[in-house]
C-alpha positions in Angstrom: 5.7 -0.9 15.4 7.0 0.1 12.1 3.9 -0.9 9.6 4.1 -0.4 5.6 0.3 -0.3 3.8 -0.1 -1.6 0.6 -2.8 0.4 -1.6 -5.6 -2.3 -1.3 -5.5 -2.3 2.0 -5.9 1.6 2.3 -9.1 1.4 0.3 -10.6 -1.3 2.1 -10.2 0.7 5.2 -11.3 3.7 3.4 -14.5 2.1 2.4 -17.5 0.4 4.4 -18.8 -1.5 2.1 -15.5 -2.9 0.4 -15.4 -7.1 1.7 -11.7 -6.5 3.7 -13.2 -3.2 5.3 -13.6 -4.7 8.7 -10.0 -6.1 8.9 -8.5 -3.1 7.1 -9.6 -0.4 9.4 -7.9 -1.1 12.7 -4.8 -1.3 10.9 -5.7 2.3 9.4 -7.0 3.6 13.3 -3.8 2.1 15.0 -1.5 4.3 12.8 -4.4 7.3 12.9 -4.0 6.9 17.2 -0.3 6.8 17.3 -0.4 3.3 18.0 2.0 2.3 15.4 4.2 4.3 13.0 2.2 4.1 9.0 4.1 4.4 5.8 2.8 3.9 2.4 4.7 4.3 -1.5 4.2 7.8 -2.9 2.6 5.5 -5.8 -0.1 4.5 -3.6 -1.8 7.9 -2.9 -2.2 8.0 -6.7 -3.6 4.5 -7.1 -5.9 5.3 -4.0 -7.2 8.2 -5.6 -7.8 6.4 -8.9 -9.2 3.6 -7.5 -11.7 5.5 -5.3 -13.1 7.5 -8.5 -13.5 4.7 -10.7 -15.4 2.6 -8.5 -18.5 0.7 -9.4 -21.7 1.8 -8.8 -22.3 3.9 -5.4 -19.0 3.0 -4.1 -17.2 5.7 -6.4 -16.5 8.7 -5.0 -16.3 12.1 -6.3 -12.6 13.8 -6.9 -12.8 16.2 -4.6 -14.1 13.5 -1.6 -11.0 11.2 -3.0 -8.7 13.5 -2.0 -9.8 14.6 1.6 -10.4 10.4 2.3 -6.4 10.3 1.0 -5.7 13.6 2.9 -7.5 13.1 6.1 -6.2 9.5 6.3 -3.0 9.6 5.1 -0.9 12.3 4.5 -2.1 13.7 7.8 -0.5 10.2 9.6 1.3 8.3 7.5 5.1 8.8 6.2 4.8 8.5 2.3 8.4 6.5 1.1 10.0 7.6 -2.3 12.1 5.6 -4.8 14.8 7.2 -6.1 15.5 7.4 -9.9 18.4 4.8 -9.1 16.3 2.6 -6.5 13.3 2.6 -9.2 15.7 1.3 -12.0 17.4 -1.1 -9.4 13.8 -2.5 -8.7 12.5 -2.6 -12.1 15.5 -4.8 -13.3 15.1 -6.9 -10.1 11.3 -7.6 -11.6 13.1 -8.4 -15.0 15.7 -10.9 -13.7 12.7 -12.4 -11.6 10.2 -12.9 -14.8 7.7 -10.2 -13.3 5.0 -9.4 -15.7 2.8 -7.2 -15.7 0.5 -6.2 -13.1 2.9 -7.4 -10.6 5.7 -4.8 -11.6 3.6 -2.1 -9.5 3.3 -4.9 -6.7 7.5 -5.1 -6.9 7.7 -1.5 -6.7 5.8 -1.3 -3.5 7.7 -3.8 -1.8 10.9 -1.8 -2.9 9.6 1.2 -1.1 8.1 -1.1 1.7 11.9 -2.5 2.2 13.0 1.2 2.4 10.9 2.2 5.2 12.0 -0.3 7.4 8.7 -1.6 8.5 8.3 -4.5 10.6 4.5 -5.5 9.2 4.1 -4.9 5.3 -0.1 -5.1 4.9 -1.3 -6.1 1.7 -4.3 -7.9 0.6 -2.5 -9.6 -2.1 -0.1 -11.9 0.1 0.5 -14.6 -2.4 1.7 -11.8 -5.1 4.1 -10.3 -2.2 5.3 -13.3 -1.1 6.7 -14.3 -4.3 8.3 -11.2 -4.8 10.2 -10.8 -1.8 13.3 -11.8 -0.8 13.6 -13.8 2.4 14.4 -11.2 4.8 10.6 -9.5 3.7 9.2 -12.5 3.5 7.9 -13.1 7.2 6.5 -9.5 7.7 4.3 -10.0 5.1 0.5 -10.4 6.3 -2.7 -9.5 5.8 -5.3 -7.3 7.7 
């Protein structure tokens, strides 16, 4: 199966203590095994790594172990999707004609790139925020960890 990973739920897996870690991490293991095919936005291994070092207290990790967590268990398994200068414009006036604010413009962009990989199961933590965004032919494989 074709799976898309949305950043939040690559941190939860990433970290033991995080509240989704437990539902997060088989998802992570499956694509780590073979088990299913894993892609992720490009602009995900930069939010992973700048979530991971800005982490309260002893969750945050140093730069360095940010990178091999994003390394190890991702670029090593997962396919990272790129929007083009012309799919990125396309998606950011989608956003516009849809009344997207803030924060959610980031949430748009990685269903854009979720769409282009073709998955079958797009994991998020942030359903509701998905759900609104996506057109009804995304709309069922939407689902949490």
């Amino acid at each position: 199966m074709k799976i898309f990973c949305d950043t939040n739920v690559l941190v939860a897996a990433f970290l033991q203590t995080h509240p989704q870690h437990n539902s997060a991490r088989p998802v992570l293991e499956r694509v780590k095994a073979g088990k299913d095919e894993g892609y992720v936005a490009a602009h995900s291994l930069a939010e992973a790594y700048a979530v991971l070092t800005r982490l309260p207290g002893q969750d945050q990790v140093v730069p360095m172990v940010a990178w091999q967590l994003i390394t190890e268990n991702i670029l090593k398994d997962f396919t990272v999707v790129t929007l083009s200068a012309k799919e990125y414009e396309e998606s950011l006036e989608d956003a516009a004609m849809k009344g997207v604010e803030g924060g959610k413009t980031y949430d748009a962009l990685l269903l854009a790139a979720a769409a282009k990989s073709g998955a079958d199961r797009i994991y998020t933590g942030n359903t509701r925020h998905f759900q609104s965004l996506a057109d009804e032919s995304l709309r069922a494989r939407i689902v949490a960890p």
